[in-house]
PALOKE-763569 format. One record per atom (N, C-alpha, C, CB): chain; residue number from 0; atom name; x, y, z. Coordinates in Angstrom, 3 decimals. Glycine has a CB too. Example, Ala and Ser with C-alpha at 12.3 -4.5 7.8 and 13.67 -1.06 7.14 Angstrom:
REM residues 2
  chain  resi  name        xx        yy        zz
      A     0     N    13.190    -5.690     7.800
      A     0    CA    12.300    -4.500     7.800
      A     0     C    13.200    -3.300     7.800
      A     0    CB    11.308    -4.473     9.046
      A     1     N    12.850    -2.250     7.080
      A     1    CA    13.670    -1.060     7.140
      A     1     C    12.900     0.030     7.870
      A     1    CB    14.084    -0.598     5.725
//
This chain:
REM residues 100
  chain  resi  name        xx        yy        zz
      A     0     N   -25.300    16.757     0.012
      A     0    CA   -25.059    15.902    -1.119
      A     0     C   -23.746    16.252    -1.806
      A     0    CB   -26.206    15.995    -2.092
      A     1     N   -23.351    17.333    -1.465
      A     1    CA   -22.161    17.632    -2.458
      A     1     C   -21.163    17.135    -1.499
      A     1    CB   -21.905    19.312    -3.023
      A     2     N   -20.973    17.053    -0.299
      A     2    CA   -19.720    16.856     0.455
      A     2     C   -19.569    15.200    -0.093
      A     2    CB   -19.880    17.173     2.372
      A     3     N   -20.716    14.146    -0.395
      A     3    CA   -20.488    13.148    -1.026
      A     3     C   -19.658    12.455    -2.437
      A     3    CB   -21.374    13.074    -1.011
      A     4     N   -20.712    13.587    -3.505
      A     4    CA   -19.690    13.815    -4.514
      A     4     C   -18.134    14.071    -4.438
      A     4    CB   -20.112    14.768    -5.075
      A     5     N   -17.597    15.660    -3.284
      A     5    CA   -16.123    15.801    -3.769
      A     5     C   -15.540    14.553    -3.407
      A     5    CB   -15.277    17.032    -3.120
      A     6     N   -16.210    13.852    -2.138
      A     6    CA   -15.537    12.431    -1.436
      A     6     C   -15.358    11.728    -2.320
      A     6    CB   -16.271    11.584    -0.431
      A     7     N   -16.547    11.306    -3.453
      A     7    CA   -16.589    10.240    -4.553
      A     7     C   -15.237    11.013    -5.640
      A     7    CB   -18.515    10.109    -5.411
      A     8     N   -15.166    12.123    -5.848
      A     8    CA   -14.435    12.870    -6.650
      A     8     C   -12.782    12.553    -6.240
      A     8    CB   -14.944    14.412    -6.472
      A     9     N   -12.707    12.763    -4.666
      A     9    CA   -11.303    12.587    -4.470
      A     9     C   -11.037    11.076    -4.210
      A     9    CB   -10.794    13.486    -3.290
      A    10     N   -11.668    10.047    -3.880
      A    10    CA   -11.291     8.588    -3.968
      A    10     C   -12.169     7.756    -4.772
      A    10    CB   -11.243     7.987    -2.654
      A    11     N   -12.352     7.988    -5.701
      A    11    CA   -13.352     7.037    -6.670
      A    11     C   -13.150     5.832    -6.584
      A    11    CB   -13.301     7.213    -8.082
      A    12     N   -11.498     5.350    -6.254
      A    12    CA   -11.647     3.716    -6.334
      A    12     C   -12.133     3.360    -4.981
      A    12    CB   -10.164     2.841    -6.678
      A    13     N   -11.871     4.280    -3.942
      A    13    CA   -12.550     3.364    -2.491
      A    13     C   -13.994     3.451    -2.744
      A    13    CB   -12.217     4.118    -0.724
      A    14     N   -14.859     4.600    -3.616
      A    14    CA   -15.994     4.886    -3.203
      A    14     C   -16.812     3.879    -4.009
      A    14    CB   -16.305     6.323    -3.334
      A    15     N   -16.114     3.243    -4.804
      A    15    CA   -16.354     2.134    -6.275
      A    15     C   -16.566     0.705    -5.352
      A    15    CB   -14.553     1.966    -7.674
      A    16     N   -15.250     0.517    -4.379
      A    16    CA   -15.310    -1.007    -3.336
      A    16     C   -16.595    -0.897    -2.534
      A    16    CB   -13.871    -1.180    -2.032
      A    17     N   -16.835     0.649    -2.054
      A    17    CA   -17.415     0.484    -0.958
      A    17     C   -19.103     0.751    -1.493
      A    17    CB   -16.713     1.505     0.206
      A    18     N   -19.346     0.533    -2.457
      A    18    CA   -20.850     0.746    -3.028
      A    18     C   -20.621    -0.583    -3.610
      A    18    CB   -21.315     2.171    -4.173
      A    19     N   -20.120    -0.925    -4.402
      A    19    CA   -19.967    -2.856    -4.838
      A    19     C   -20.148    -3.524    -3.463
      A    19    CB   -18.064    -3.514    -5.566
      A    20     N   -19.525    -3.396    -2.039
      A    20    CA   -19.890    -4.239    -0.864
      A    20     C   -21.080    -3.727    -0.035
      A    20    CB   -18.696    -4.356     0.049
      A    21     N   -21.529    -2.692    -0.592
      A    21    CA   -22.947    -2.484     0.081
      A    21     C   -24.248    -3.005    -0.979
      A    21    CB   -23.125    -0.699     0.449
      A    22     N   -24.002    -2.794    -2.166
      A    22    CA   -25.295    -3.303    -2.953
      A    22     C   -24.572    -4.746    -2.988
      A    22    CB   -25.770    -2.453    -4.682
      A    23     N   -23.459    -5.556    -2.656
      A    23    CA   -23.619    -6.970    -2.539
      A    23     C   -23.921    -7.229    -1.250
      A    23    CB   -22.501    -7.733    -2.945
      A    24     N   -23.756    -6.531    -0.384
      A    24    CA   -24.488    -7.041     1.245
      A    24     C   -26.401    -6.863     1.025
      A    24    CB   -23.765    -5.518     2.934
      A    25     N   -26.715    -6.279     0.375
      A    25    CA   -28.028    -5.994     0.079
      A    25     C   -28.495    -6.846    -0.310
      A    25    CB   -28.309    -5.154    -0.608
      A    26     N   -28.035    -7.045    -1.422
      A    26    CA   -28.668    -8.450    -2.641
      A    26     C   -28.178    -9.770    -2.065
      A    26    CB   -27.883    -8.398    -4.532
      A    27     N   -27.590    -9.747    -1.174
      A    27    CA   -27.201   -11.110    -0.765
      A    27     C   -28.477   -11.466     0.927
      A    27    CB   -25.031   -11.005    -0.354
      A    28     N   -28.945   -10.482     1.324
      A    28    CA   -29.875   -10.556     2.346
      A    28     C   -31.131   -10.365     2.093
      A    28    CB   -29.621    -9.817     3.221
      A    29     N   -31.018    -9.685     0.454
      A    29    CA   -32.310    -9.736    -0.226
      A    29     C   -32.969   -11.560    -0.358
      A    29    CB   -31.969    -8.941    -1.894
      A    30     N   -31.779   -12.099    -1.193
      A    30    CA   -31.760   -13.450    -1.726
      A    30     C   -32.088   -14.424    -0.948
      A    30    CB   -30.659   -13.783    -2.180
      A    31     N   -30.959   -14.106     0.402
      A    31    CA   -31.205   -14.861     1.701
      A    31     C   -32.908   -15.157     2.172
      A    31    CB   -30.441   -13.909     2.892
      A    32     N   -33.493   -14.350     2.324
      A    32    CA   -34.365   -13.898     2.513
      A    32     C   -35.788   -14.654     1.872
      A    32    CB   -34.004   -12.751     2.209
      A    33     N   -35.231   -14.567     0.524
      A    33    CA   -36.226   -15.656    -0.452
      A    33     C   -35.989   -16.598     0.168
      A    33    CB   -35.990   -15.991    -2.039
      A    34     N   -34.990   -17.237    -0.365
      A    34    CA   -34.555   -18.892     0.130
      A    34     C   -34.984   -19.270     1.529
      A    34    CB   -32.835   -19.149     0.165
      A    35     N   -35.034   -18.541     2.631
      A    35    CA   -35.264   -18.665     4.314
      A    35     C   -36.768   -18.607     4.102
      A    35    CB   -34.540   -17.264     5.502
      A    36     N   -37.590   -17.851     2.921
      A    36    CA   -39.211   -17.999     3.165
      A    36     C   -39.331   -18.916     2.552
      A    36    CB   -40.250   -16.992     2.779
      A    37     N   -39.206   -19.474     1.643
      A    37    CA   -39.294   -20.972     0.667
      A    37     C   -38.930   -22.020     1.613
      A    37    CB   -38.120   -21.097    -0.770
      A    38     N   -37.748   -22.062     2.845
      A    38    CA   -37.669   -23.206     3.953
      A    38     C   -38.833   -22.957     4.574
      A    38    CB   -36.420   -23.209     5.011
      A    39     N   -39.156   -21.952     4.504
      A    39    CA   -39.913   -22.072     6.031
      A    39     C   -41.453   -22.836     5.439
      A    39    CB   -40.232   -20.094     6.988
      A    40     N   -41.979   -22.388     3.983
      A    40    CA   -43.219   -22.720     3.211
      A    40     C   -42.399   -24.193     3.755
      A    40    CB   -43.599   -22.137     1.254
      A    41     N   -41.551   -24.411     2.876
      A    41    CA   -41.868   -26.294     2.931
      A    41     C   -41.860   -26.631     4.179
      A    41    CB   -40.692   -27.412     2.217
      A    42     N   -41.083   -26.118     5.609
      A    42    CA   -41.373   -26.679     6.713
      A    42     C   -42.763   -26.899     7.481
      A    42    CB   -40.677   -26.113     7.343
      A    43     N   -43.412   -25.821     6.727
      A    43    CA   -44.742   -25.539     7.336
      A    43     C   -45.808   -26.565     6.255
      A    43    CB   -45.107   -23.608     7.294
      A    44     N   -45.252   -27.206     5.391
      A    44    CA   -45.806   -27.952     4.562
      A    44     C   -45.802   -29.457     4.835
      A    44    CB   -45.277   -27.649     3.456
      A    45     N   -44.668   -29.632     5.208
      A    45    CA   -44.277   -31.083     6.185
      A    45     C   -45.052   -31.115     7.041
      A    45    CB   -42.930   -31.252     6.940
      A    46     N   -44.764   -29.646     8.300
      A    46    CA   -45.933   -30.064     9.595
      A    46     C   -47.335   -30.168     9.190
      A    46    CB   -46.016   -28.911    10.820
      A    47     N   -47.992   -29.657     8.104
      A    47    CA   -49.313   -29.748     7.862
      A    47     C   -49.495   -30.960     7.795
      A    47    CB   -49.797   -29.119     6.837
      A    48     N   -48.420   -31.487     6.933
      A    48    CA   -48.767   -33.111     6.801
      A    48     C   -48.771   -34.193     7.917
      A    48    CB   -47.824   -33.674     5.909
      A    49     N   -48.164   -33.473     8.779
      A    49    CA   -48.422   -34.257    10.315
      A    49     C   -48.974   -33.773    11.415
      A    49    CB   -47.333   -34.635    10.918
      A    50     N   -49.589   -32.789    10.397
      A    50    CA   -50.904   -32.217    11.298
      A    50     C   -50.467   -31.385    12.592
      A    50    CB   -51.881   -33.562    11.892
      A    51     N   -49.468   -30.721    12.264
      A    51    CA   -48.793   -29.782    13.619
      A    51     C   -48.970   -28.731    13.228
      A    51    CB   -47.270   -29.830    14.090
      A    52     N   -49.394   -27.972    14.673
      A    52    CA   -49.583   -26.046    14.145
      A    52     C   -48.513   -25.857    13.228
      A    52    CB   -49.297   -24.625    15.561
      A    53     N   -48.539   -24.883    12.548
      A    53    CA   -47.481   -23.883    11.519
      A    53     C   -46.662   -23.347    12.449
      A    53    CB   -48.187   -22.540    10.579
      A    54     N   -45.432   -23.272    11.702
      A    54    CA   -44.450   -21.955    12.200
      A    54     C   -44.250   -20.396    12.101
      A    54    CB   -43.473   -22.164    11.796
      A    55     N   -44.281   -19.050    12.347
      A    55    CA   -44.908   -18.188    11.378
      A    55     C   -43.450   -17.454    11.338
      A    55    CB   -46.446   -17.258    11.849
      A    56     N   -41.898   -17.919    11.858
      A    56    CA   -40.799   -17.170    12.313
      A    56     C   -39.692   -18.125    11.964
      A    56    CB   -40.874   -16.744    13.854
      A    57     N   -38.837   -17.118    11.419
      A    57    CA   -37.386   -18.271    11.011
      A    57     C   -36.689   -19.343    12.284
      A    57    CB   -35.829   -17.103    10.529
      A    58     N   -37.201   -18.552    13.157
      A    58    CA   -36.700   -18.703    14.532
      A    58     C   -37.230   -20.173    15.557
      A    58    CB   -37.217   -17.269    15.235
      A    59     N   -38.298   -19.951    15.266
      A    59    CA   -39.406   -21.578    15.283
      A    59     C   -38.967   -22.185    14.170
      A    59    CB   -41.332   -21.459    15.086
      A    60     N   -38.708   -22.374    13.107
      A    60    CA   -38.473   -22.724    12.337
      A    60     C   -36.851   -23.634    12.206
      A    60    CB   -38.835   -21.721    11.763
      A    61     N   -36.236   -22.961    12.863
      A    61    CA   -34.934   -23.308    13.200
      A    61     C   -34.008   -22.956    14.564
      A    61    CB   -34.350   -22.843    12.199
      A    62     N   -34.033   -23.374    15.265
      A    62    CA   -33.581   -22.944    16.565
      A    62     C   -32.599   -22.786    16.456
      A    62    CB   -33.708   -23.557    17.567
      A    63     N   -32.027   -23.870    16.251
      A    63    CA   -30.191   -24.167    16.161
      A    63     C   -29.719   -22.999    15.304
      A    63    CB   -29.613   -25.859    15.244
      A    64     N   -29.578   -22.295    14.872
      A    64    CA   -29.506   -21.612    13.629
      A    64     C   -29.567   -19.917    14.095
      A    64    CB   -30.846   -22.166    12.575
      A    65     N   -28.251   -19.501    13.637
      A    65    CA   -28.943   -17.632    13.600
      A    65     C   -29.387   -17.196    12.851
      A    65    CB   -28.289   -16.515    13.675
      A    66     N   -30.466   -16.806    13.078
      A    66    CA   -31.591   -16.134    11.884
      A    66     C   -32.002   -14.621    11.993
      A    66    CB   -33.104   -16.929    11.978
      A    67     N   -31.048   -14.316    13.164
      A    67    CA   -31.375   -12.598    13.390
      A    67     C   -31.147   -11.710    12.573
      A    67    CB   -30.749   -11.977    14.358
      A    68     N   -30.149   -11.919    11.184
      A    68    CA   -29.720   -11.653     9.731
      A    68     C   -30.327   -11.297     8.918
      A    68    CB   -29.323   -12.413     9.163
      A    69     N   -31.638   -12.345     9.075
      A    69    CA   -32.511   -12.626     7.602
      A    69     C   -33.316   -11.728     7.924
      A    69    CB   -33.289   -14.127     7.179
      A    70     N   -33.884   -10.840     7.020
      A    70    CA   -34.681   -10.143     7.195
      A    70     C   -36.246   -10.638     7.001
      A    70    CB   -34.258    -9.231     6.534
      A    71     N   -37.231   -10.733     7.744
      A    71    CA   -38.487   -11.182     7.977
      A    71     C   -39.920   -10.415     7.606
      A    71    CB   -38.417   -11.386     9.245
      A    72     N   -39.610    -9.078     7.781
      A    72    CA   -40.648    -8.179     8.043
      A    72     C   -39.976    -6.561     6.990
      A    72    CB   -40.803    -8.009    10.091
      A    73     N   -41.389    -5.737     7.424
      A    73    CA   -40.753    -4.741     6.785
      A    73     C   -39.781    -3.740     7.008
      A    73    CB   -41.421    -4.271     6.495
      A    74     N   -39.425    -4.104     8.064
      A    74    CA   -38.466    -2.899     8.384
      A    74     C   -36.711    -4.292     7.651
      A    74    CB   -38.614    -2.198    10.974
      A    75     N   -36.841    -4.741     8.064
      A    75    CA   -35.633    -5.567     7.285
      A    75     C   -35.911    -5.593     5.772
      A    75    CB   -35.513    -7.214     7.813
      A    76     N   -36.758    -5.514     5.385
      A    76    CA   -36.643    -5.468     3.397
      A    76     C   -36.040    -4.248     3.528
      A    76    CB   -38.320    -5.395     2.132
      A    77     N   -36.824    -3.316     4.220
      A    77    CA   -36.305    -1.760     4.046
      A    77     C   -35.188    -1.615     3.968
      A    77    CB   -36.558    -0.866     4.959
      A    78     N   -34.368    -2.233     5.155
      A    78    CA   -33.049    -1.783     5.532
      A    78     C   -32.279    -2.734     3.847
      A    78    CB   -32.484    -2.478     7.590
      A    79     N   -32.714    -3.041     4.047
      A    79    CA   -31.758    -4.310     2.600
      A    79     C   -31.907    -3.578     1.428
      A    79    CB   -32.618    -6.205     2.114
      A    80     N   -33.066    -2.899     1.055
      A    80    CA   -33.425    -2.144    -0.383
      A    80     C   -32.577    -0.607    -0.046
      A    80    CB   -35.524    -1.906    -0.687
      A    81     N   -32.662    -0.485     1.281
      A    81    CA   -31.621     1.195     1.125
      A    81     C   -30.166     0.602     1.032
      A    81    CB   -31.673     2.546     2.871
      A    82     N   -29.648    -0.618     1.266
      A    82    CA   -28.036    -1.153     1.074
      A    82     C   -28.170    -0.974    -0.362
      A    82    CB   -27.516    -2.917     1.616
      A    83     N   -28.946    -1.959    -0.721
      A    83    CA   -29.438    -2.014    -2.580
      A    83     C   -29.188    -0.523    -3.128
      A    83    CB   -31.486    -2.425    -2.919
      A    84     N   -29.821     0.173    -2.691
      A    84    CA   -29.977     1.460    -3.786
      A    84     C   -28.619     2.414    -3.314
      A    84    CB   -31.764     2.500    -3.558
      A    85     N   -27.994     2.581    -1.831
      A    85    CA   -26.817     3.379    -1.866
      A    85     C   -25.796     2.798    -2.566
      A    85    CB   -26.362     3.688    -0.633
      A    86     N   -25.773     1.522    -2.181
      A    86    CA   -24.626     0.696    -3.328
      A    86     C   -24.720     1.319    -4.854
      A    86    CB   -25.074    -1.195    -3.526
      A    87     N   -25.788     1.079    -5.523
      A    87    CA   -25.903     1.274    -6.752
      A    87     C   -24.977     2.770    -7.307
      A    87    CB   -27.478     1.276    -6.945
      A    88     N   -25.986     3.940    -6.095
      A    88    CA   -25.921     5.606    -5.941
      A    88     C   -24.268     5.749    -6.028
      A    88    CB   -26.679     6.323    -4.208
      A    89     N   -23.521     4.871    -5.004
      A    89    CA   -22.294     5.187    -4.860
      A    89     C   -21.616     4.472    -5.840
      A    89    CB   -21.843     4.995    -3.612
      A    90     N   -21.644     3.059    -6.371
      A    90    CA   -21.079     2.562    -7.912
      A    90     C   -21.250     3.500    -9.028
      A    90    CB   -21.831     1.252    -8.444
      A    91     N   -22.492     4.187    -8.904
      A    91    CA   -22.833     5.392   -10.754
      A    91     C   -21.501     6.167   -10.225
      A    91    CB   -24.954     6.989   -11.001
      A    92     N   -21.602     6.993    -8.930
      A    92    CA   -20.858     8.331    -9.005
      A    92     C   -19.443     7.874    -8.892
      A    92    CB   -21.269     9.448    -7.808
      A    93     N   -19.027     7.072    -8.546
      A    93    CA   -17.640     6.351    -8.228
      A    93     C   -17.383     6.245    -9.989
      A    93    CB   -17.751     4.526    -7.119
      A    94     N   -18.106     5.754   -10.677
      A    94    CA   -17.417     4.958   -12.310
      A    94     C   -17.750     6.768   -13.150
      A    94    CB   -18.957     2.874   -13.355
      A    95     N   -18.650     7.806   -12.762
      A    95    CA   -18.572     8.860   -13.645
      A    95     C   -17.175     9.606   -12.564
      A    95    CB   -20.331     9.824   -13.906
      A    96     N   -17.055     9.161   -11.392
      A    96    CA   -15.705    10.625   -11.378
      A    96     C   -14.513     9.761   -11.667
      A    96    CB   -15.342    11.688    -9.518
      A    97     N   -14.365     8.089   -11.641
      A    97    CA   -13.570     7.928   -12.367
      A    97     C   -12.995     8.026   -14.343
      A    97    CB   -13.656     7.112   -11.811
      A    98     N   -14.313     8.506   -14.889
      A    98    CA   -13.803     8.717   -16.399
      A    98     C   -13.738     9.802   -16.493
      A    98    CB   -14.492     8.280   -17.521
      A    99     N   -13.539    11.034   -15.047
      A    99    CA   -13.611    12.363   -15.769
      A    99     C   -11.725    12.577   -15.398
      A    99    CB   -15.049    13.780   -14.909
//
């Protein structure tokens, strides 16, 4: 943990970019994520109405489409909530070794 700090200590402004583009890659696949389960509810809401099995995968859901991104399950929240929280870890220590 400390070889992190002197890193954050000797470049605070890279360590400041590079925790702002990891907790925004996080929260942006977090978000994704909502929005891709809310398509998929209403798609699966349409087919009910025409009486077609459900879809249970972004992937059935949309063929045409890359969906290997969105995270589905738990190991993809996971990976998205540890972007979330190192981002954050590396924005605190980046903005305290820049006011010292």
């Amino acid at each position: 943990m400390q070889w992190i700090r002197a890193l954050v200590a000797q470049y605070p402004r890279r360590a400041l970019v590079v925790g702002k583009a990891l907790l925004l890659a996080g929260s942006i696949l977090v978000v994704g994520a909502v929005f891709a389960r809310a398509g998929l509810v209403n798609t699966n809401s349409e087919r009910a109405q025409a009486k077609l099995p459900p879809v249970y995968t972004l992937a059935q859901a949309y063929p045409q489409h890359p969906t290997w991104l969105v995270p589905e399950g738990p190991v993809g929240f996971g990976v998205s909530a540890v972007l979330v929280l190192v981002g954050m870890g590396l924005t605190v220590l980046a903005e305290k070794a820049g006011k010292r």
